[in-house]
C-alpha positions in Angstrom: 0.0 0.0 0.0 2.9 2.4 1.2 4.2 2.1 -2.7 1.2 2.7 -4.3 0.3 5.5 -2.3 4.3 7.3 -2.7 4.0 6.3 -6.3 0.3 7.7 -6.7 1.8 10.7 -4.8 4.4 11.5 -7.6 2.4 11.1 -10.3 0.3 14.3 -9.3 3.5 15.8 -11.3 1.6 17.9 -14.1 4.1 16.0 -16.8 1.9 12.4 -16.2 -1.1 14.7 -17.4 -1.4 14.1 -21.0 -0.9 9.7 -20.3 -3.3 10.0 -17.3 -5.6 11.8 -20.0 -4.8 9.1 -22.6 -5.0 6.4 -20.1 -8.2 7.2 -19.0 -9.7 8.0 -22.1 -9.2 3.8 -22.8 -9.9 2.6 -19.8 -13.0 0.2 -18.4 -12.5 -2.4 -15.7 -11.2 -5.5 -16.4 -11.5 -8.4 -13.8 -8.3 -10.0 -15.0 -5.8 -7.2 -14.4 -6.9 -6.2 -10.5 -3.6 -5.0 -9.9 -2.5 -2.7 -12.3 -5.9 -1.0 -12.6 -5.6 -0.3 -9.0 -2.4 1.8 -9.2 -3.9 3.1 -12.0 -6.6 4.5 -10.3 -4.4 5.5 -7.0 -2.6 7.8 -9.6 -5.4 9.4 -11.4 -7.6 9.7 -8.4 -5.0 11.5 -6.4 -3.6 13.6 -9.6 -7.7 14.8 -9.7 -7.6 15.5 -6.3 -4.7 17.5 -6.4 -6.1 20.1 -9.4 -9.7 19.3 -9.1 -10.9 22.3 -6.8 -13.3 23.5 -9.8 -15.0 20.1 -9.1 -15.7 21.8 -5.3 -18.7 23.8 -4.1 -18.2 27.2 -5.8 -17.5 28.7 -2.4 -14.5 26.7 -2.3 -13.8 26.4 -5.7 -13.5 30.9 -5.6 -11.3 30.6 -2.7 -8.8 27.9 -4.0 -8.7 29.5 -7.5 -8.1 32.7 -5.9 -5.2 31.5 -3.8 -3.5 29.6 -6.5 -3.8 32.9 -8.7 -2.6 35.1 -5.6 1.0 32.0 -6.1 1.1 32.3 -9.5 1.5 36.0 -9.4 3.6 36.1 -6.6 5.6 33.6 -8.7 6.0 35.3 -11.4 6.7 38.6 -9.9 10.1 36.8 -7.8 10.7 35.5 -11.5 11.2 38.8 -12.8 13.0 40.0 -9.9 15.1 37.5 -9.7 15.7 37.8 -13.6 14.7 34.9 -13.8 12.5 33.7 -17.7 8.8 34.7 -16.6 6.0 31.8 -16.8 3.8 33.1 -19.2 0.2 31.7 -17.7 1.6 33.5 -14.1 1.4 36.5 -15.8 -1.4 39.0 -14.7 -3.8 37.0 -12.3 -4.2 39.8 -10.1 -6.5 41.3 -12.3 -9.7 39.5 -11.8 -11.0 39.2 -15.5 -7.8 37.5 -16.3 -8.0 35.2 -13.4 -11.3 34.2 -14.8 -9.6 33.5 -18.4 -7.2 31.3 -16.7 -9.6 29.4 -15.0 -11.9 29.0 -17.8 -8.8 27.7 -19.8 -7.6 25.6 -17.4 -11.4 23.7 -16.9 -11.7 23.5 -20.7 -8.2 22.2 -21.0 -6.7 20.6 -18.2 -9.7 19.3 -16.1 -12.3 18.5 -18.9 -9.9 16.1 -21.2 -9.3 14.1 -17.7 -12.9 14.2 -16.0 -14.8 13.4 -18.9 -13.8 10.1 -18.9 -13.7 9.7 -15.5 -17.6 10.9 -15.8 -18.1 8.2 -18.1 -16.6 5.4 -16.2 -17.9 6.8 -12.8 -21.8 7.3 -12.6 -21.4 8.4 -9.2 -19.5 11.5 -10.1 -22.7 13.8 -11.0 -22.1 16.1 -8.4 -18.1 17.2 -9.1 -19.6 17.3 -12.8 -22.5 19.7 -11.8 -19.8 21.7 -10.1 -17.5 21.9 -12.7 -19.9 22.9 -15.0 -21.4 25.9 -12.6 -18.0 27.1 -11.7 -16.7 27.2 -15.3 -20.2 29.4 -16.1 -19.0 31.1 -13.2 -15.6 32.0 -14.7 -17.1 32.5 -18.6 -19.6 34.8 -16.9 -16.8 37.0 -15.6 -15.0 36.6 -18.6 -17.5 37.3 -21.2 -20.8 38.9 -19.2 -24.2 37.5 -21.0 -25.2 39.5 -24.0 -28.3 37.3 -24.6 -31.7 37.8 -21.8 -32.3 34.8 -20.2 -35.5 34.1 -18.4 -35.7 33.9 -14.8 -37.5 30.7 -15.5 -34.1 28.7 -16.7 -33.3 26.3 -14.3 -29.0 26.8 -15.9 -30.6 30.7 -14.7 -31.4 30.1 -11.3 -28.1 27.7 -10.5 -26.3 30.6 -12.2 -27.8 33.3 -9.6 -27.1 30.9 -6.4 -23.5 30.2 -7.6 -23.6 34.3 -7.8 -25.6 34.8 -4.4 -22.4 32.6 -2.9 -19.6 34.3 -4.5 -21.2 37.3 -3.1 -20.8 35.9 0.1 -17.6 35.1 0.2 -16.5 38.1 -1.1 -18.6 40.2 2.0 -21.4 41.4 -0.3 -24.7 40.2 0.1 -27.2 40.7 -2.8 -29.7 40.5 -1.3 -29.2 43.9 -0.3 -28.5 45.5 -3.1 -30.3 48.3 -5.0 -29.5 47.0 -8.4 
């Protein structure tokens, strides 16, 4: 167990992504290799777990993307002191809209090509999907504002306004309050 866990523990390195993806993309269970699916799955449960916060409750999910922006920048900004060649996707988080670009990217890119298939194979995982899906209109949202009317009778609508009436929250406003 200690192995699989160290070994599911290193490969939460970014450069296992794109196998991970392609390994999970192919997979279903197969009763004749226990073993090997089972490290498998130690590595790609663990590698989700460690960049899956826009899977989390939107409350959470702000707060983690906000921190990990708040390291990027911070990141990049010693990079340049230091002289240092800049990472290009650290670059200009602390500006909100770009934060939102990032994250939007990094859903469409990073976390959908892995969680789709893990959807698919998974029929348990409805609620990380729902979340995922909320948090990225969450992101687009601040990204791109709507420029089509939606009816207050769209249930997408309504989740849209209680992932907004949270995000509120946690950033001290409350809407309810508003005069807007």
């Amino acid at each position: 167990i200690r192995h699989n866990i160290i070994s599911g523990i290193l490969a939460t390195d970014m450069k296992h992504h794109g196998q991970h993806v392609q390994l999970m993309s192919e997979f279903s269970m197969k009763p004749d290799k226990p073993a090997a699916q089972r490290q498998f799955l130690v590595e790609v449960v663990i590698h989700t777990a460690d960049i899956g916060n826009p899977m989390m409750p939107s409350e959470l999910a702000t707060r983690w993307s906000r921190s990990v922006s708040a390291e990027f920048a911070a990141q990049a900004d010693e990079e340049e002191k230091l002289g240092l060649p800049v990472t290009p996707f650290m670059v200009g988080l602390k500006d909100t809209k770009a934060a939102a670009k990032s994250q939007v990217g990094f859903i469409d890119f990073v976390i959908q090509p892995l969680c789709t298939s893990m959807f698919r194979c998974f029929q348990g995982l409805s609620t990380p999907k729902t979340w995922l899906e909320e948090n990225r209109l969450v992101a687009q949202e601040i990204v791109e504002p709507a420029s089509t009317a939606e009816t207050p009778r769209s249930s997408l609508w309504r989740r849209k306004l209680n992932v907004q009436d949270r995000t509120n929250r946690l950033e001290g406003r409350d809407s309810s309050h508003s005069n807007s």
